[in-house]
KEKE-3310 file (N, C-alpha, C; in steps of 0.2 Angstrom, whole numbers, plus 5000, padded with zeros to 4 digits):
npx = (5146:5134:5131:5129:5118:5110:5109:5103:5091:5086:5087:5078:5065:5065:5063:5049:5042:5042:5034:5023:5020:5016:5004:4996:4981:4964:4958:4945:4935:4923:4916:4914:4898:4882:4874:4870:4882:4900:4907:4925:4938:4956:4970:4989:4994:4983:4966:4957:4944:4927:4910:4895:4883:4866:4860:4857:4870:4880:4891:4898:4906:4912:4920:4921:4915:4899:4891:4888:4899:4911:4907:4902:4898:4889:4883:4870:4875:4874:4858:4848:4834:4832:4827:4833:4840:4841:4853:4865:4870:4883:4890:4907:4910:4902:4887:4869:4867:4852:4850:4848:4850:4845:4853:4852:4857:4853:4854:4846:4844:4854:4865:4880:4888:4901:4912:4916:4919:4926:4926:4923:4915:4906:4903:4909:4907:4911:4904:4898:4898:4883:4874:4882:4897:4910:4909:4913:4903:4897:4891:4880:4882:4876:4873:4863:4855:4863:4877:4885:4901:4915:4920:4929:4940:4933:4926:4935:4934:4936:4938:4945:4948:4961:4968:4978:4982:4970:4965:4955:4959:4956:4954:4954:4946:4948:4961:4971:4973:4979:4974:4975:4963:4962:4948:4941:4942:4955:4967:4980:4994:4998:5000:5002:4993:5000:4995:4984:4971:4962:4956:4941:4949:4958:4966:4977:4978:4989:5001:5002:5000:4991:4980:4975:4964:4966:4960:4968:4980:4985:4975:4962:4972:4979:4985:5001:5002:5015:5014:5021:5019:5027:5028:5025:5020:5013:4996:4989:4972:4960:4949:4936:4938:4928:4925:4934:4939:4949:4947:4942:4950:4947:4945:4955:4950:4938:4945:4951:4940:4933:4943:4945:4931:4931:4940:4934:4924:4930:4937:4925:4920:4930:4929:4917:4919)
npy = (5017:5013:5001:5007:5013:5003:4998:5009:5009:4996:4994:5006:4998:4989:4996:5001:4989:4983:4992:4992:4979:4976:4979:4969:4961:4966:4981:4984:4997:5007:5021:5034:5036:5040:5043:5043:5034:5029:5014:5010:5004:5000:4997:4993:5004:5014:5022:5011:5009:5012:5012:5017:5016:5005:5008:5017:5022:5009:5003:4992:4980:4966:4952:4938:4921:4918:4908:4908:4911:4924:4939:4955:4958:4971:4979:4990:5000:5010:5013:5025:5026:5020:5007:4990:4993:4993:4981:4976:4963:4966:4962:4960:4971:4981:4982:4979:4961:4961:4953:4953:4960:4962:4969:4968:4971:4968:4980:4989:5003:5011:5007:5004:4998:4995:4990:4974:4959:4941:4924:4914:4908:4912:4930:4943:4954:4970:4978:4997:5008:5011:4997:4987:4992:4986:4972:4959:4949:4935:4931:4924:4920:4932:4942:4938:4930:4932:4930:4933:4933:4936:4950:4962:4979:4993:5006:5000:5000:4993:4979:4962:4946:4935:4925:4918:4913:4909:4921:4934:4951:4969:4985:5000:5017:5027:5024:5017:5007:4991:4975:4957:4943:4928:4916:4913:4924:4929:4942:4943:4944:4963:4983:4998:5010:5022:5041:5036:5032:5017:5012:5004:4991:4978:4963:4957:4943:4940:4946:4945:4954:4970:4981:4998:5011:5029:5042:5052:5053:5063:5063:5055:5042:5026:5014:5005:4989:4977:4960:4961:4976:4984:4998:4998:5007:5020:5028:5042:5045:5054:5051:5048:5031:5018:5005:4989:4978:4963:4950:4938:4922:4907:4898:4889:4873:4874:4875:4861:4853:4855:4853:4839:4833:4836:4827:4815:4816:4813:4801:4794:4797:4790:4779:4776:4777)
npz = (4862:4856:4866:4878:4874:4871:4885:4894:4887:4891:4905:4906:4901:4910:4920:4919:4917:4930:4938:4932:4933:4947:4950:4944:4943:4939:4948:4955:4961:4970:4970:4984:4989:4994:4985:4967:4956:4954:4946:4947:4939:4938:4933:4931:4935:4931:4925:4918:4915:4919:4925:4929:4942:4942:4955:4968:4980:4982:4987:4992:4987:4977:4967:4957:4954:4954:4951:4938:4929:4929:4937:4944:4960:4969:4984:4991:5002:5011:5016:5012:5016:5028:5026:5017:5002:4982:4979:4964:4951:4940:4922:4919:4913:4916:4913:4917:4925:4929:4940:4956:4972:4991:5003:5019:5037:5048:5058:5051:5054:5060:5054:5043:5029:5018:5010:5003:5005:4996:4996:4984:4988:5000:5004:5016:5026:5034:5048:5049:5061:5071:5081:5079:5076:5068:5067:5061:5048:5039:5024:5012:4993:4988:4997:5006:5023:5034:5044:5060:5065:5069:5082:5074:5074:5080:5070:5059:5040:5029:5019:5015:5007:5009:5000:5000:5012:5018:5025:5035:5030:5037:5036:5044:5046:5052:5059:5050:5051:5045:5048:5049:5051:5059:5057:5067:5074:5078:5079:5070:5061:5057:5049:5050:5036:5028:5032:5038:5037:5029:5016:5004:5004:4996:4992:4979:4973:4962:4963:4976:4986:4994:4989:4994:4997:5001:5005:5012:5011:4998:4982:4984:4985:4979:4987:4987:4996:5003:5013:5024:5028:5019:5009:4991:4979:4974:4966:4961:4961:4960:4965:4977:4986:4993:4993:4987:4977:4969:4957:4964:4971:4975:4990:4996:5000:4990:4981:4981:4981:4969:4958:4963:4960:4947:4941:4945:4937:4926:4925:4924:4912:4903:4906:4905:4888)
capx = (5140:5128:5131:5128:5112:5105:5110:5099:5084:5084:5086:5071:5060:5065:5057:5042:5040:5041:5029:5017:5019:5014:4995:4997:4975:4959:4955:4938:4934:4918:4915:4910:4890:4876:4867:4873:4889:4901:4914:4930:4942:4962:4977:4995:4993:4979:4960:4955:4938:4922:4902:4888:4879:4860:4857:4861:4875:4881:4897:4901:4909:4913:4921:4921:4910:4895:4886:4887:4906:4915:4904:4902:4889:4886:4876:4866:4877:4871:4852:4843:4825:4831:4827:4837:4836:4842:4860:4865:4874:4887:4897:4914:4909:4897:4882:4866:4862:4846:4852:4847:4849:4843:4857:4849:4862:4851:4849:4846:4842:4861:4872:4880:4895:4906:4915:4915:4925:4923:4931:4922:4905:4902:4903:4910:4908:4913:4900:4902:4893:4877:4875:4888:4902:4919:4907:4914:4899:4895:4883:4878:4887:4873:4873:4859:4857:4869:4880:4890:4909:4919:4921:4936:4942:4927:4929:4934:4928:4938:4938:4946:4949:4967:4968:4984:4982:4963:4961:4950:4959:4950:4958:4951:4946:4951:4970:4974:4978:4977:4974:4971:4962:4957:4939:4938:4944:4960:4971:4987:5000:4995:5002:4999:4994:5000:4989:4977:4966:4961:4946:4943:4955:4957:4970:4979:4983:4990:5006:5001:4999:4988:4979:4971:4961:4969:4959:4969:4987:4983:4966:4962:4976:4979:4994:5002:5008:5015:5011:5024:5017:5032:5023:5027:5019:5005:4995:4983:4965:4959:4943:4935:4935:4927:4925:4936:4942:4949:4944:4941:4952:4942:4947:4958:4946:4935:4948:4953:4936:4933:4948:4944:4927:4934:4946:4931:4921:4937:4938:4921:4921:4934:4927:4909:4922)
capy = (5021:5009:4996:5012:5016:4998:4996:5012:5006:4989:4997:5010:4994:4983:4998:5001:4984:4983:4999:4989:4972:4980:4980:4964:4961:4973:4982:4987:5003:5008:5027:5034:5041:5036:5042:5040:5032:5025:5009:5012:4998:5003:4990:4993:5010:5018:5019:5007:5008:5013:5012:5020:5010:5004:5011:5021:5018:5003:5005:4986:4977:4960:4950:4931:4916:4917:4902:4911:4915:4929:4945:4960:4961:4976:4980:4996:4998:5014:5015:5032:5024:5017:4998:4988:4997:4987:4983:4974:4960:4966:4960:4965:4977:4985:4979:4973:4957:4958:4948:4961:4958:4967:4968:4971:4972:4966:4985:4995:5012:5013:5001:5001:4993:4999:4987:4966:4952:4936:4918:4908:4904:4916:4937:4947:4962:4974:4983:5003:5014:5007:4992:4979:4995:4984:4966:4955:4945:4933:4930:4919:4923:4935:4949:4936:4926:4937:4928:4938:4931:4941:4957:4968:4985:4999:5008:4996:4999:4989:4972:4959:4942:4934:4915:4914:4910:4909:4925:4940:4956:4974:4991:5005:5022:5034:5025:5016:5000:4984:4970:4951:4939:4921:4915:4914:4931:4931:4944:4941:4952:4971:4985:5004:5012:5032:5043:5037:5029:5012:5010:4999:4986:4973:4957:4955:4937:4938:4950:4944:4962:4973:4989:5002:5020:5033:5047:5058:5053:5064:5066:5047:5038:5019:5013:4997:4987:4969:4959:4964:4982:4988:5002:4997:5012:5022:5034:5047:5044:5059:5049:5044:5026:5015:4998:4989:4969:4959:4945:4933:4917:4905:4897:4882:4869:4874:4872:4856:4850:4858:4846:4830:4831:4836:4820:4810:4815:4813:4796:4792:4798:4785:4769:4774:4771)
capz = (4862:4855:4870:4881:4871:4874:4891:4895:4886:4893:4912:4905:4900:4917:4928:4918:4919:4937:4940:4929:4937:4954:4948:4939:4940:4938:4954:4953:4966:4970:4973:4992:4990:4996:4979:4962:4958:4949:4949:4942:4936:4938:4932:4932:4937:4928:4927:4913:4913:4922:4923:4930:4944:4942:4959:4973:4988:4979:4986:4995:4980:4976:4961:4955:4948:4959:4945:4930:4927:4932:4940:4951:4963:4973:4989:4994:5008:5015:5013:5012:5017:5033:5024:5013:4995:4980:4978:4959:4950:4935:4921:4919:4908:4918:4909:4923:4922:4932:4947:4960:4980:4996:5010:5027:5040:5055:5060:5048:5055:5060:5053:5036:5026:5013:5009:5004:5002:4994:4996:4984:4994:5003:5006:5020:5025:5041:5049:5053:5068:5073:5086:5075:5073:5067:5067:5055:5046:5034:5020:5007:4988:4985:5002:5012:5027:5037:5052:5064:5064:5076:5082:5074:5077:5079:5062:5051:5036:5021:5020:5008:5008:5008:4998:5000:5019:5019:5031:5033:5032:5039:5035:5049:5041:5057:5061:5043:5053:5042:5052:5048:5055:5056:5056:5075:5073:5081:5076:5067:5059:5055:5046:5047:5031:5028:5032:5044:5032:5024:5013:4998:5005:4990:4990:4973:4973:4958:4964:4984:4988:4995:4989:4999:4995:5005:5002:5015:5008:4993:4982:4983:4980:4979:4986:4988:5000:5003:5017:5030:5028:5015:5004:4985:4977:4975:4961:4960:4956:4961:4967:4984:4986:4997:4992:4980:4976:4964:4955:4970:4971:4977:4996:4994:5001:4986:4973:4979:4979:4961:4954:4963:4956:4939:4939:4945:4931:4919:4925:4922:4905:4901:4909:4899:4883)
cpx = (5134:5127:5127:5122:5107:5103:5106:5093:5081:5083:5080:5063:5058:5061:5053:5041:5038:5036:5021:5015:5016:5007:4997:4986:4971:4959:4950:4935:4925:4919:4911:4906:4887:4872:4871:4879:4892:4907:4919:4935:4949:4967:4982:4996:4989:4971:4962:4948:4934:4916:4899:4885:4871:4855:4858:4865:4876:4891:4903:4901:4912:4916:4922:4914:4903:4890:4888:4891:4906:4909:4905:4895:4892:4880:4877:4869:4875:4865:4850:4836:4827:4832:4833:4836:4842:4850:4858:4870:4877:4890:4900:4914:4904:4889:4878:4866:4856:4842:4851:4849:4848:4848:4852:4856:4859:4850:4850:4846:4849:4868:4872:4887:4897:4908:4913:4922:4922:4929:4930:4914:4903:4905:4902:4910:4910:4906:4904:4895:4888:4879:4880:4893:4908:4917:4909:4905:4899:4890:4884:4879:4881:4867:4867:4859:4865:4868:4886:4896:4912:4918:4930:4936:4935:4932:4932:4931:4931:4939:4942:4950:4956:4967:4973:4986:4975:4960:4958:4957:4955:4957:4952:4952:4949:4958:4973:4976:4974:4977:4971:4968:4960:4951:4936:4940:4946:4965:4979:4991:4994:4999:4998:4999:4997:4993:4982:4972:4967:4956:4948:4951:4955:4965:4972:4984:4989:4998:5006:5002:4992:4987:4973:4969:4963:4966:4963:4976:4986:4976:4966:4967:4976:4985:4993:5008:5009:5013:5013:5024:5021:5026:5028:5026:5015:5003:4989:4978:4960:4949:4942:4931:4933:4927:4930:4939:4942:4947:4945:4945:4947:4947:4951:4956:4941:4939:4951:4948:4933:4937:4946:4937:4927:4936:4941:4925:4924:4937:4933:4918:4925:4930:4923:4913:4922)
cpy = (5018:5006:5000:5013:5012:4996:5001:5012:4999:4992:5002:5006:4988:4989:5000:4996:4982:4986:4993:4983:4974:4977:4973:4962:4969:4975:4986:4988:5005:5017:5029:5039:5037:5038:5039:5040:5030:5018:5010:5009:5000:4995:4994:5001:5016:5017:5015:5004:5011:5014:5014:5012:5012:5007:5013:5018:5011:5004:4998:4983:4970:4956:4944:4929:4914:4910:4903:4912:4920:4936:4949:4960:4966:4975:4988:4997:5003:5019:5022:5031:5023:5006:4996:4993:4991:4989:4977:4971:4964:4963:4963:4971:4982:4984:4974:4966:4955:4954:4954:4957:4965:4969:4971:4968:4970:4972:4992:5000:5013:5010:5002:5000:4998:4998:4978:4964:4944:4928:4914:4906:4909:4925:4939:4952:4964:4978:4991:5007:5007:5002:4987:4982:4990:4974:4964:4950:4944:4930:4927:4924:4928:4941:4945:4932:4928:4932:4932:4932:4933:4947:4959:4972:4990:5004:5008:4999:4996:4983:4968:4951:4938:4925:4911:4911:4909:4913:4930:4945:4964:4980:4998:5012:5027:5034:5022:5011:4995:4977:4964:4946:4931:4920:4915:4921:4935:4935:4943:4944:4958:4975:4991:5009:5021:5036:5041:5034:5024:5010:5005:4994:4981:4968:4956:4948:4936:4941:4947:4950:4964:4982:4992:5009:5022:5041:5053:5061:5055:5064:5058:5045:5031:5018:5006:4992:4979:4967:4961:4973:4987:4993:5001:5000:5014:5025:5036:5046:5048:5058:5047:5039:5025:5008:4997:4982:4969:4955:4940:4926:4915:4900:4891:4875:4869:4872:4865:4851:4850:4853:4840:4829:4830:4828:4816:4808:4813:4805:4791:4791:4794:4778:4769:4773:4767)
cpz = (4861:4860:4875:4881:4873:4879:4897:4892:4889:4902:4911:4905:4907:4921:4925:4921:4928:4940:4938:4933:4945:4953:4944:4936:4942:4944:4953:4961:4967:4974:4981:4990:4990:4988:4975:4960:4954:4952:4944:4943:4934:4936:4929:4930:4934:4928:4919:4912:4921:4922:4929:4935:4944:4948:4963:4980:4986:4981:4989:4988:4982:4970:4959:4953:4955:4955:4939:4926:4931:4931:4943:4954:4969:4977:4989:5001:5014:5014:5016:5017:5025:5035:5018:5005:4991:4977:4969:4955:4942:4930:4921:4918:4911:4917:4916:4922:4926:4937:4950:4970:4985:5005:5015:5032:5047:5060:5056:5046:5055:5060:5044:5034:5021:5008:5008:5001:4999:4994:4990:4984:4996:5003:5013:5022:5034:5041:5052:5052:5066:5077:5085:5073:5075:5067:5059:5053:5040:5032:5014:5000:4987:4992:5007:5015:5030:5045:5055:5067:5068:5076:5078:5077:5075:5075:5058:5048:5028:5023:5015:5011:5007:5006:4997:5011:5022:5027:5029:5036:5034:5038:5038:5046:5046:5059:5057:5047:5048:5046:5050:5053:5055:5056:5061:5079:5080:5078:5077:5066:5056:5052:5046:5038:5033:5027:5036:5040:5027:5022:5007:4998:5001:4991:4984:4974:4967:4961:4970:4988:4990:4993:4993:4995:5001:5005:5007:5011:4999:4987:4978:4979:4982:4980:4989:4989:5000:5010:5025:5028:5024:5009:4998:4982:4978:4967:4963:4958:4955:4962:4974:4983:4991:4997:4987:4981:4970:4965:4960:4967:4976:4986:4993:4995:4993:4981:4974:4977:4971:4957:4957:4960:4949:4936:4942:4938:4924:4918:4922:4916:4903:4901:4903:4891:4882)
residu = (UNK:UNK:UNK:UNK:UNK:UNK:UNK:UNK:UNK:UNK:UNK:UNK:UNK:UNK:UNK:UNK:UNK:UNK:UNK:UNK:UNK:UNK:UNK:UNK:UNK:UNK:UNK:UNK:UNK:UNK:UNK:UNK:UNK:UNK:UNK:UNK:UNK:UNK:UNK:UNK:UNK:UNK:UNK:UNK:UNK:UNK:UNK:UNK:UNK:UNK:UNK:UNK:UNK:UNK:UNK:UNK:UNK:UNK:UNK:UNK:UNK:UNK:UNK:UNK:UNK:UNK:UNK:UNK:UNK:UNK:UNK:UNK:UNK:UNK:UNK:UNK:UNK:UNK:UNK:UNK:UNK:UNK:UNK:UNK:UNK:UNK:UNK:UNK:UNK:UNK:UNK:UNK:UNK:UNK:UNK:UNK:UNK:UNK:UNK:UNK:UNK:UNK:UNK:UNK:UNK:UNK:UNK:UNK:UNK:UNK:UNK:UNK:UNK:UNK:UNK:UNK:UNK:UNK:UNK:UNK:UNK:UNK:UNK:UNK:UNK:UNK:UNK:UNK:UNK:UNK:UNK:UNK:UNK:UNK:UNK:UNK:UNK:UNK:UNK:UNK:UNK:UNK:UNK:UNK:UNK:UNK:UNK:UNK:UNK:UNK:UNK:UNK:UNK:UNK:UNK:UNK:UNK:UNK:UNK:UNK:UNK:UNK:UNK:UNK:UNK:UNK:UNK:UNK:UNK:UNK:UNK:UNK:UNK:UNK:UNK:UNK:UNK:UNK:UNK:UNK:UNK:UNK:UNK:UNK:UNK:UNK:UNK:UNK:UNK:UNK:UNK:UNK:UNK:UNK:UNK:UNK:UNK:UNK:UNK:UNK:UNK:UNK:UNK:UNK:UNK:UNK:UNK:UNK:UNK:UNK:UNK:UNK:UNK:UNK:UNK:UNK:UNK:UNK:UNK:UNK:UNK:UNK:UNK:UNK:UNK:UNK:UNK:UNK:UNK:UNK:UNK:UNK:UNK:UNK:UNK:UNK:UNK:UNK:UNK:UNK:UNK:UNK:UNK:UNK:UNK:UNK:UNK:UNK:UNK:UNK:UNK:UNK:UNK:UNK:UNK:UNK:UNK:UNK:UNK:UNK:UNK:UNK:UNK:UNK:UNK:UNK:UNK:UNK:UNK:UNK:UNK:UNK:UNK)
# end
């Protein structure tokens, strides 16, 4: 009975654990409004934190070491005025630091984003409606100096970058298709989510997974699939997201360069001995 007893808590603790490992890092969501908003931080399937944004339509989200350590910046991605309004850098903790930026989208009056991605260097985003509806472009670690990249799919509107094959994913909000692409953005494999809907598209290098906002498949939920389009679970968050990323891996050109500079300075530090 006892062997019984432990042989049933240990298969109790293997599928927690599994449920858990799913979400292995932060996924940090950004709520869909153009006013005021909040971002809300989920891991291994719950929220686990959330703050108040500095400013309105801050709904394009990003996360890594832009200089200073590990950050969040946020753009204004669907201005009210017509012009840029002001988007803003985070700590973890939600706390400003001050760091502010102005996305312009090259047309303003009828173009705005949702969503971002990051390598590294630089930030991606998809445009949606206006003259650059489903245009991939890139921009410099802090939402300026915007280059137009390929065209996607018209209606993209989630993004997120992949640094285990250094490509660009895009998740379409009207037929839930996820679709990767290279740089010369030719598309690759794809994968329909359920429901007809892919927002806040986020890369979890850590598990090599993908998560998605489904606000149709339920009252915002977050589900999560691997790369050949298996869905490996979901939950309820009972929020509409739009944007959302993990903590950015940085491209693999950059991490090799990171280390040989490292071990050049390692080495140098020796000799001056």
């Amino acid at each position: 009975m006892k062997t019984n007893s432990r042989l049933i808590a240990t298969m109790a603790l293997a599928t927690f654990a599994s449920l858990s490992m799913a979400q292995v890092g932060r996924y940090y969501a950004t709520q869909g409004t153009s006013g005021p908003g909040t971002t809300f931080v989920y891991q291994a399937g719950a929220q686990v934190g959330s703050f108040a944004w500095a400013a309105d339509a801050q709904m394009p989200i990003v996360v890594g070491d832009f200089g200073s350590g590990n950050r969040i910046r946020q753009a204004a991605g669907q201005p009210q005025t017509g012009q840029p309004q002001q988007g803003d850098e985070y700590l973890l903790d939600g706390t400003p630091t001050g760091t502010t930026n102005f996305w312009n989208s090259g047309d303003p009056a009828g173009t705005t984003a949702y969503d971002g991605a990051y390598n590294g260097s630089n930030i991606f985003m998809v445009h949606w409606l206006g003259a650059t509806n489903g245009q991939v472009w890139r921009y410099d670690n802090n939402y300026g100096n915007g280059q137009f990249l390929f065209q996607a799919n018209g209606g993209d509107i989630g993004i997120t970058y992949d640094s285990s094959t250094n490509t660009i994913w895009t998740g379409n909000f009207g037929t839930g298709l996820v679709q990767q692409w290279d740089f010369n953005g030719n598309a690759l494999a794809s994968f329909t989510a359920i429901g007809s809907s892919a927002s806040a598209l986020a890369y979890d290098s850590q598990s090599d997974s993908f998560w998605l906002c489904n606000g149709v498949y339920g009252a915002g939920s977050l589900l999560n699939y691997d790369r050949n389009g298996n869905l490996l679970g979901s939950f309820v968050t009972g929020n509409y997201l739009l944007g959302g990323e993990f903590l950015a891996v940085p491209e693999p050109g950059t991490v090799v360069a990171f280390g040989v500079g490292a071990l050049a300075l390692l080495i140098r530090r020796r000799r001056a001995r």
